[in-house]
TORVOTOR-270110 format. One record per atom (N, C-alpha, C, O, CB): x, y, z. Coordinates in steps of 0.2 Angstrom, whole numbers, plus 2048, in hexadecimal, padded with zeros to 3 digits. Glycine has a CB too. Layout:
REM TORVOTOR-270110
XYZ;...
END
This chain:
REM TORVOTOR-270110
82340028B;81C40328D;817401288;819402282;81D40B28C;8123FE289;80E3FC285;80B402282;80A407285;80A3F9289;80840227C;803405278;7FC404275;7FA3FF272;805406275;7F840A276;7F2409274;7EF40626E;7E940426D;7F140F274;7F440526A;7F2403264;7F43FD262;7F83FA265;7F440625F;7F23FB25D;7F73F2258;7FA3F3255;7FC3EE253;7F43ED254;7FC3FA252;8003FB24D;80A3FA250;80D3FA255;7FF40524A;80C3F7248;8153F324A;8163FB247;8153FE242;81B3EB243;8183FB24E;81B405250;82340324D;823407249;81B40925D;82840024C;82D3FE24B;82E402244;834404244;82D3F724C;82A40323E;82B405239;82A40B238;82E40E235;829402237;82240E23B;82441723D;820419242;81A41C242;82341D238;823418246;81E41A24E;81E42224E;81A424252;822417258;82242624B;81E42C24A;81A42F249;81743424A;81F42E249;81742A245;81142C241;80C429244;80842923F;81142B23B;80A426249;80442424D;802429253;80542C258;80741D250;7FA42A24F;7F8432256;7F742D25C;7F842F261;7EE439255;7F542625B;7F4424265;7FB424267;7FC42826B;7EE41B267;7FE421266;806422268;809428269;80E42926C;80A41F265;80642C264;80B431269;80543726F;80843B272;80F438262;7FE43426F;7FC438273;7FE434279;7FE43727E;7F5439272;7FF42C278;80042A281;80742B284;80842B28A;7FF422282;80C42C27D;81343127F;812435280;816437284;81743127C;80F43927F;80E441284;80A444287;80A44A287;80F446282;80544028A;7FE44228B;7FD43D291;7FA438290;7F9442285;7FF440296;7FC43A29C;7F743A29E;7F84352A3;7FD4392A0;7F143E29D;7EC43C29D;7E8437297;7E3433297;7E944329E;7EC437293;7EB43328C;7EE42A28E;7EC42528B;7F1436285;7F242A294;7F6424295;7F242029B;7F241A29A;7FE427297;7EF4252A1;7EB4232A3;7E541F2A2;7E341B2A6;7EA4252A4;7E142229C;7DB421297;7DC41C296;7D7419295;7DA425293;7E2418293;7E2412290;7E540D296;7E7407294;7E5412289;7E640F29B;7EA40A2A1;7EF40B2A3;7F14082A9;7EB40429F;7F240E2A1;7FA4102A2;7F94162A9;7F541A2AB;7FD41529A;7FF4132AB;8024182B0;8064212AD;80C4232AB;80A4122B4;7FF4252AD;7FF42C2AE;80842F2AD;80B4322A9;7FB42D2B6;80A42C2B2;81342E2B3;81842B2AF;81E42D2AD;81742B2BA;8154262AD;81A4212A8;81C4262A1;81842829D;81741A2A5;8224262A1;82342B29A;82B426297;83042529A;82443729C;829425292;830420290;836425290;83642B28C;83041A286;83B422295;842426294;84542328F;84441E28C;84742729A;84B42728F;85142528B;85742028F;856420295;85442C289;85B41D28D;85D418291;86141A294;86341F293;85F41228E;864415299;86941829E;86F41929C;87041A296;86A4152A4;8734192A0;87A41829E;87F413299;883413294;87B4182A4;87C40E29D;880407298;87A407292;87D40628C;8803FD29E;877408292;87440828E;87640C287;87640B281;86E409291;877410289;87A416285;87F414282;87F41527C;87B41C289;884411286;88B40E285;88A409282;88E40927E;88F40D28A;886405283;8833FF27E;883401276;8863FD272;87A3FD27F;87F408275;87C40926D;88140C26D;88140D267;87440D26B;88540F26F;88C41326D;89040E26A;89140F264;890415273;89240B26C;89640626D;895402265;899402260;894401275;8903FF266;88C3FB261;88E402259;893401255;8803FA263;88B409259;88C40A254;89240D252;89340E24C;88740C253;89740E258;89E410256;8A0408253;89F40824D;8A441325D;8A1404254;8A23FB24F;8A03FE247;8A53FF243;89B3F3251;89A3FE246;8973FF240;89B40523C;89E405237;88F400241;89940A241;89E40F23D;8A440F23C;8A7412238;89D41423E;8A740A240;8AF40723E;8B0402237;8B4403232;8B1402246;8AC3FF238;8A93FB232;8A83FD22C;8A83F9227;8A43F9234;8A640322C;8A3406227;8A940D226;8A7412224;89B408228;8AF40A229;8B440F227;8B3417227;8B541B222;8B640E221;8B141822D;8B041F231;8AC42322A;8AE429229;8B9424234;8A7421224;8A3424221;89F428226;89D42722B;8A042021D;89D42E223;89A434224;892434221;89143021C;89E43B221;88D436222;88843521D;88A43B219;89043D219;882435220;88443D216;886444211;881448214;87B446217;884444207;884451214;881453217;879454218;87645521D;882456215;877453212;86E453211;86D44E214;86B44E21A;869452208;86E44A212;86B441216;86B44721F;866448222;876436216;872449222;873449226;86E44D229;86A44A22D;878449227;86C454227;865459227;860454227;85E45222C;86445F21F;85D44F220;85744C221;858446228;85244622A;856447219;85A44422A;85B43F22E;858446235;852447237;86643B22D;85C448236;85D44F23D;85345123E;84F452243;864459238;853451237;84A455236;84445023A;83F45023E;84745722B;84744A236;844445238;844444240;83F444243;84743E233;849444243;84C44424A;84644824D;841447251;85544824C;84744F249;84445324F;83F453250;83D457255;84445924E;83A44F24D;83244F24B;83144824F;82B446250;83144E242;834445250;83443E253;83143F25C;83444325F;83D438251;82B43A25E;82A43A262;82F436267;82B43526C;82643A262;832435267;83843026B;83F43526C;84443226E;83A429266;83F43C269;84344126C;840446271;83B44A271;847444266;845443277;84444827E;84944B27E;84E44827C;843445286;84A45427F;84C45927F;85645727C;85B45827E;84A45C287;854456275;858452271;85C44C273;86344C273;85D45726F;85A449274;85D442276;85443B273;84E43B274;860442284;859439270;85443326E;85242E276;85642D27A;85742E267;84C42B275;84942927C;84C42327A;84E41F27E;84142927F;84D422273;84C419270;854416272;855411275;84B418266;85841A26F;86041A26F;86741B275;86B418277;86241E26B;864422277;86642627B;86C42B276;87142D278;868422282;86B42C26F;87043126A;86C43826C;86643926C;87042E261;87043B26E;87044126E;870446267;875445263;874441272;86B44B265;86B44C25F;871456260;87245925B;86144C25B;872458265;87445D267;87C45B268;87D45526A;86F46126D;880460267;88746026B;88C45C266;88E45E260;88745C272;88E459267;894457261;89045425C;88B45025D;89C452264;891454255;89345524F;89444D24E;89144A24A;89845924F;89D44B252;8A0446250;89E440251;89E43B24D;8A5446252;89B440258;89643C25D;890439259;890434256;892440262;88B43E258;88643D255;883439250;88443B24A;886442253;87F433250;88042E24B;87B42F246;87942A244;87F42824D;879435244;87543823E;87A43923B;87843B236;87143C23E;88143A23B;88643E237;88A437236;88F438231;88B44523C;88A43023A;88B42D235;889427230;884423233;88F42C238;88B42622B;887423227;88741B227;886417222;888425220;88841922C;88641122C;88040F233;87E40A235;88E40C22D;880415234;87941723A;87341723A;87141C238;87841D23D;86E41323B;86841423A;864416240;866416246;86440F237;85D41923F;85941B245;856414249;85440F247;852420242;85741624D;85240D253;84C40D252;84B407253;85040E25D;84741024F;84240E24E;84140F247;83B411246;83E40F253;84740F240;84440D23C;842415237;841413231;83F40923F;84141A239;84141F234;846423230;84542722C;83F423235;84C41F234;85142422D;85641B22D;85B41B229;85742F22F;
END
């Protein structure tokens, strides 16, 4: 989905107000060209199974390490605040931040965020 702005969103696209008004504001999306309905999902299936997949390796790699609690709270806060989580499921990944625990790749420590804030 293109964006209103020139800013390399890769480092912290949360913190950009034109990106996040054209993520949730479709009269904002229109305004700059954009198709009104377009709202970036989360990925499909294989997709999912892609970034799964990818970060169960790493965390195999990294000898089933845990982060530490706080990391795991700061990491979770950061999630919640991020415009790229739809009704707890990241649009970017497709990680889910609700339901298991074990799953969850804020809980483990060789995980990082997709776009770069934790």
């Amino acid at each position: 989905m293109p964006r209103p702005c020139e800013t390399a969103h890769e480092a912290q696209p949360a913190t950009c107000r034109l990106c996040y008004l054209w993520q949730t504001d479709p009269r904002y999306r229109q305004l700059w060209g954009g198709n009104p309905d377009e709202v970036e999902q989360e990925p499909g299936l294989l997709g999912k199974l892609t970034h799964f997949g990818q970060s169960l390796v790493r965390h195999a790699q990294n000898r089933f390490q845990k982060a530490s609690k706080e990391e795991v709270e700061r990491r979770l806060a950061i999630c919640r605040t991020c415009n790229y989580l739809r009704e707890d499921t990241c649009t970017k990944c497709g990680c889910g931040l609700g339901g298991s625990k074990i799953l969850n790749k804020t809980v483990w420590q060789s995980e990082k965020c997709p776009v770069g804030l934790w």
